[in-house]
C-alpha positions as CSV (number, residue, x, y, z in Angstrom):
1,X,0.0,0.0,0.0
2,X,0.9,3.6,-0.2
3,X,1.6,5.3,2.4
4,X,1.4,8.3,1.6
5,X,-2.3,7.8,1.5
6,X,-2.6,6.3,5.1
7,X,-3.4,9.7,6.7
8,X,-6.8,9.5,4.4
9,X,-8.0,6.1,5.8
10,X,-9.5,7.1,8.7
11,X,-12.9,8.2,8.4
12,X,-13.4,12.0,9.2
13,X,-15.1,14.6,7.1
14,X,-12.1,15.2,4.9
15,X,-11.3,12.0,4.5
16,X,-15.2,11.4,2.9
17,X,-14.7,14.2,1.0
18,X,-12.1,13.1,-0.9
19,X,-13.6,9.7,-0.9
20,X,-16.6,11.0,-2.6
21,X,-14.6,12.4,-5.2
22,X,-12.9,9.8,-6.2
23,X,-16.3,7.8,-6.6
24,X,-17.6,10.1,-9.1
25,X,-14.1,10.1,-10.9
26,X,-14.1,6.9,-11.1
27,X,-17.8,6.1,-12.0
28,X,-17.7,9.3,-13.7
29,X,-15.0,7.2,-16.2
30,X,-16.1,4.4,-16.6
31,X,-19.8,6.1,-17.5
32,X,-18.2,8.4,-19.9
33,X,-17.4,5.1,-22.1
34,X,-21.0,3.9,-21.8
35,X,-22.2,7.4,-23.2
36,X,-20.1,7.4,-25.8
37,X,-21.5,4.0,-26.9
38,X,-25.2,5.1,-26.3
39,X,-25.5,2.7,-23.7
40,X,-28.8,2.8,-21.6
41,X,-27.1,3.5,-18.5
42,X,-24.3,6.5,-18.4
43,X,-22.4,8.9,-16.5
44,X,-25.3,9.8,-14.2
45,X,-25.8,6.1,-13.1
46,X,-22.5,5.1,-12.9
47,X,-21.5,7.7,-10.6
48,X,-24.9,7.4,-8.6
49,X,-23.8,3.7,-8.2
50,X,-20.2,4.1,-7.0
51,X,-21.2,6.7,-4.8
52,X,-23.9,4.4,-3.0
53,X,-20.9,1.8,-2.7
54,X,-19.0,4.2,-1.5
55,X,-21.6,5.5,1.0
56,X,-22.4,1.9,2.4
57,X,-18.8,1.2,2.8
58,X,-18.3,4.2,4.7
59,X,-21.2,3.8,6.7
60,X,-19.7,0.5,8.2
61,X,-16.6,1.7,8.9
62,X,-18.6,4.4,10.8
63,X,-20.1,2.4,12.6
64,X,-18.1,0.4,13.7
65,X,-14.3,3.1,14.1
66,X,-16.6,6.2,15.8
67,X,-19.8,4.9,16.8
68,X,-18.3,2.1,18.6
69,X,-21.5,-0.6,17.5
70,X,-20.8,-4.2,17.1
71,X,-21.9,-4.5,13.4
72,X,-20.5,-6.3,10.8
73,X,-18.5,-3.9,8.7
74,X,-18.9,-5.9,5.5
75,X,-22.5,-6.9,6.6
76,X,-23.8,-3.1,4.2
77,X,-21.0,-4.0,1.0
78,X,-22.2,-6.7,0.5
79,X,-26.3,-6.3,0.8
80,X,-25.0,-4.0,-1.8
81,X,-23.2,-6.4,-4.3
82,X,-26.7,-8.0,-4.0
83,X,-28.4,-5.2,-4.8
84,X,-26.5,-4.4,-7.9
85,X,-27.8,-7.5,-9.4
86,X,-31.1,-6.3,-10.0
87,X,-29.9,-2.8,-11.1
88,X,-27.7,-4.5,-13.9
89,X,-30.5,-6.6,-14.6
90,X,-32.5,-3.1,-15.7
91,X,-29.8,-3.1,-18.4
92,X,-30.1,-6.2,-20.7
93,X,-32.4,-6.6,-23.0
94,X,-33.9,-9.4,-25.6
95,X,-33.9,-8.1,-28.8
96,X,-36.2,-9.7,-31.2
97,X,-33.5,-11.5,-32.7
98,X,-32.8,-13.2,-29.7
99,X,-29.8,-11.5,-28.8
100,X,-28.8,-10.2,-26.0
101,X,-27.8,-6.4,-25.7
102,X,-26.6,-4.9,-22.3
103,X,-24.5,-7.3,-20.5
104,X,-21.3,-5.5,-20.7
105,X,-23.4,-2.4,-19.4
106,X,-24.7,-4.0,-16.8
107,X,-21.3,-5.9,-15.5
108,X,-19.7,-2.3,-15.7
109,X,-22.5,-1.4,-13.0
110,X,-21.6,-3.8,-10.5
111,X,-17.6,-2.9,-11.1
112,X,-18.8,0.5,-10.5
113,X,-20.0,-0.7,-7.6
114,X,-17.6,-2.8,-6.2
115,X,-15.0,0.2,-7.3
116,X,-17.2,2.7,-4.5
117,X,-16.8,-0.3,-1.8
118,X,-13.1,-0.2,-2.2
119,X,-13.1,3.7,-2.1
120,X,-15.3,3.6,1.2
121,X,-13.4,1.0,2.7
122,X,-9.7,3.4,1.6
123,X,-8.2,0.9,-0.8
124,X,-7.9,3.6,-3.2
125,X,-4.5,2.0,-5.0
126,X,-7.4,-1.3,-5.9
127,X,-10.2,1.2,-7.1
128,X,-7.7,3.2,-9.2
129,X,-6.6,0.2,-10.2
130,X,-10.0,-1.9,-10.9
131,X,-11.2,1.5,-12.5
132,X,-8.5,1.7,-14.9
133,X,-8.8,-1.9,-16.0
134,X,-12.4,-1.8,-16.5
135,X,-11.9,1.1,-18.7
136,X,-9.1,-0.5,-20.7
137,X,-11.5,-3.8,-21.1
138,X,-14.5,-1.1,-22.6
139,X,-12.4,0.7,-24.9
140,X,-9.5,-1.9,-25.8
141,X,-11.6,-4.9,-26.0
142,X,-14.1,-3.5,-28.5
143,X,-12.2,-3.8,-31.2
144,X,-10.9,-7.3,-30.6
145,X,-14.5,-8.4,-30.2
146,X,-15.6,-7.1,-33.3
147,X,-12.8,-8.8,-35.1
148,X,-14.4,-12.3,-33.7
149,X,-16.4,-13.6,-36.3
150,X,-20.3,-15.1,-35.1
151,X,-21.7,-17.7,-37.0
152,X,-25.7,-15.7,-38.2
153,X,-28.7,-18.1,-37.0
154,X,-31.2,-18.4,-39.4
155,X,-34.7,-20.0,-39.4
156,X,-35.8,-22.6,-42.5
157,X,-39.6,-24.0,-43.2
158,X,-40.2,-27.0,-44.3
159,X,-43.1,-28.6,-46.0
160,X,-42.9,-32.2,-47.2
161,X,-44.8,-35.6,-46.9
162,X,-42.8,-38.2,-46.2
163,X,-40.8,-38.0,-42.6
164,X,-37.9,-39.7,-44.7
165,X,-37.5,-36.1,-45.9
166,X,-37.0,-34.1,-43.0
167,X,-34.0,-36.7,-42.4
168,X,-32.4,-36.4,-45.7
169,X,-32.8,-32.5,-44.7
170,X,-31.1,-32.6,-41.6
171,X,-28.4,-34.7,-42.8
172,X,-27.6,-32.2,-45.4
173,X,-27.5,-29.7,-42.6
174,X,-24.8,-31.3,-40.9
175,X,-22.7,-32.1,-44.0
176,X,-23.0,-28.2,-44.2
177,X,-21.9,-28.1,-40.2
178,X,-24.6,-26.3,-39.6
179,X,-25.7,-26.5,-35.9
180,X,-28.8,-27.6,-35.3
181,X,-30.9,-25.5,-32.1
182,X,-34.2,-26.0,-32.1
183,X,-36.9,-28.5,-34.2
184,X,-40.7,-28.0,-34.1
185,X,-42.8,-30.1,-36.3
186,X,-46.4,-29.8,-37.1
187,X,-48.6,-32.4,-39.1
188,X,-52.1,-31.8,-41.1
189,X,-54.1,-33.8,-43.0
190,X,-55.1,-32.6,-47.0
191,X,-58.2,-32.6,-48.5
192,X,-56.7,-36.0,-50.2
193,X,-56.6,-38.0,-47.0
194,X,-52.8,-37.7,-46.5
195,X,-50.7,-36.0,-43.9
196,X,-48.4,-33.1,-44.4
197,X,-45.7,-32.1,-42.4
198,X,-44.2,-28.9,-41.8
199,X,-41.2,-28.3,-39.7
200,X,-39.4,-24.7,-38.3
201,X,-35.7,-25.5,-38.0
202,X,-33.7,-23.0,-36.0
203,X,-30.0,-23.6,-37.6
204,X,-26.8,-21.8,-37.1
205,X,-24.8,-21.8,-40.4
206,X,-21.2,-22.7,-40.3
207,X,-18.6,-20.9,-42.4
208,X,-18.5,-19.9,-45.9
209,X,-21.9,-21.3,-46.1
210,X,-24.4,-20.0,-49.6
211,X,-28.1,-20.1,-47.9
212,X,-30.0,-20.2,-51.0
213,X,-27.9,-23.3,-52.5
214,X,-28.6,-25.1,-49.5
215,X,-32.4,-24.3,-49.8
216,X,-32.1,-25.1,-53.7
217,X,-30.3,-28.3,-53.0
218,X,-33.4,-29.7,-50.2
219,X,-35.8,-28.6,-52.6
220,X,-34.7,-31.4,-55.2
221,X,-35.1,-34.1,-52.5
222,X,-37.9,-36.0,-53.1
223,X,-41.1,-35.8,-51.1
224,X,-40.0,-32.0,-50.0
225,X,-43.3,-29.6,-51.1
226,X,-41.7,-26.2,-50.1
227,X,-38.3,-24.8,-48.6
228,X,-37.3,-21.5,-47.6
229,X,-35.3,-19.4,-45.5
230,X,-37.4,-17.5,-43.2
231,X,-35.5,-13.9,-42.2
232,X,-35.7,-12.9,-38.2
233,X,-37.3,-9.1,-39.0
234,X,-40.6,-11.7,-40.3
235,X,-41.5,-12.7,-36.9
């Protein structure tokens, strides 16, 4: 540690002060990044949140250094930890393609958090630290993650007769290594007496993978009535 900072470990009205300002520095930061990226929660809230960490961090140490109770100085840190869950939970969302947006927002809240415990508490080497790093991860990660490539899910309908046919389907899937998530089949009968099938495959494609060949290719299996690629923005 340093100690050039024990003199401001104590708790004492300056002491908070300065505490208080390094929680909305460091929130402050690590918001900024967020606002920049038109994230739903920004500056405001991250500094709200790392000053409320702050705060109940503090508090304990109160409590417990001046006030002379028997309390539990961690007992408030971590009811807040728990608390941040549900806060960061405000933050992700389902989109209707069935991805999930927000995560990195809300795991940035509970650092925030975490980063105003540390500051209460006067570790303010690991909350300079932790602050620093969770701003490095924001901004120097974004790039390497956009550089990842993500196999695009796709949804296919099929209509054919035969159940043989779905089979020969699926085995042309995998040849393609395409992954295979979710199968729902529905039958009806025709006007003729006979059954048709139709089936809602939710695939994964694997790489370098033409859609409309593969559709073109389980057309021309026998016993397959219709095949096409259904696109997400049609449900």
């Amino acid at each position: 540690m340093l100690t050039v900072l024990d003199g401001l470990r104590n708790v004492n009205l300056i002491t908070v002060l300065f505490r208080m300002i390094c929680a909305v520095l460091c929130g402050g930061a690590i918001g900024l990044e967020r606002s920049y990226k038109n994230r739903p929660a920004g500056v405001r809230t991250h500094i709200l949140i790392c000053i409320g960490g702050t705060v109940a961090s503090v508090t304990g140490l109160y409590l417990y250094l001046n006030a002379h109770l028997p309390t539990d100085v961690a007992r408030l840190g971590a009811q807040v930890v728990s608390g941040l869950g549900f806060i960061g939970a405000g933050t992700i969302v389902v989109t209707h393609k069935q991805t999930i947006k927000g995560l990195t927002t809300a795991a940035g809240l509970w650092a925030s958090g975490i980063i105003g415990l540390a500051i209460g508490a006067g570790f303010y080497e690991g909350a300079v630290i932790a602050a620093i790093l969770v701003l490095f991860t924001e901004f120097g990660f974004t790039r390497v993650g956009k550089r990842v490539k993500y196999m695009p899910e796709f949804r296919m309908i099929l209509r054919y007769k035969n159940k043989n046919a779905l089979d020969q389907a699926l085995r042309r899937c995998k040849d393609n290594k395409i992954i295979i998530k979710d199968l729902q089949i529905a039958g009806s009968d025709t006007a003729e007496g006979e059954t048709e099938y139709t089936a809602v495959l939710a695939l994964r494609q694997g790489a370098d993978l033409n859609q409309e060949d593969l559709v073109a290719a389980i057309r021309d299996f026998p016993d397959i009535l219709e095949a096409e690629i259904v696109h997400e923005n049609a449900y």
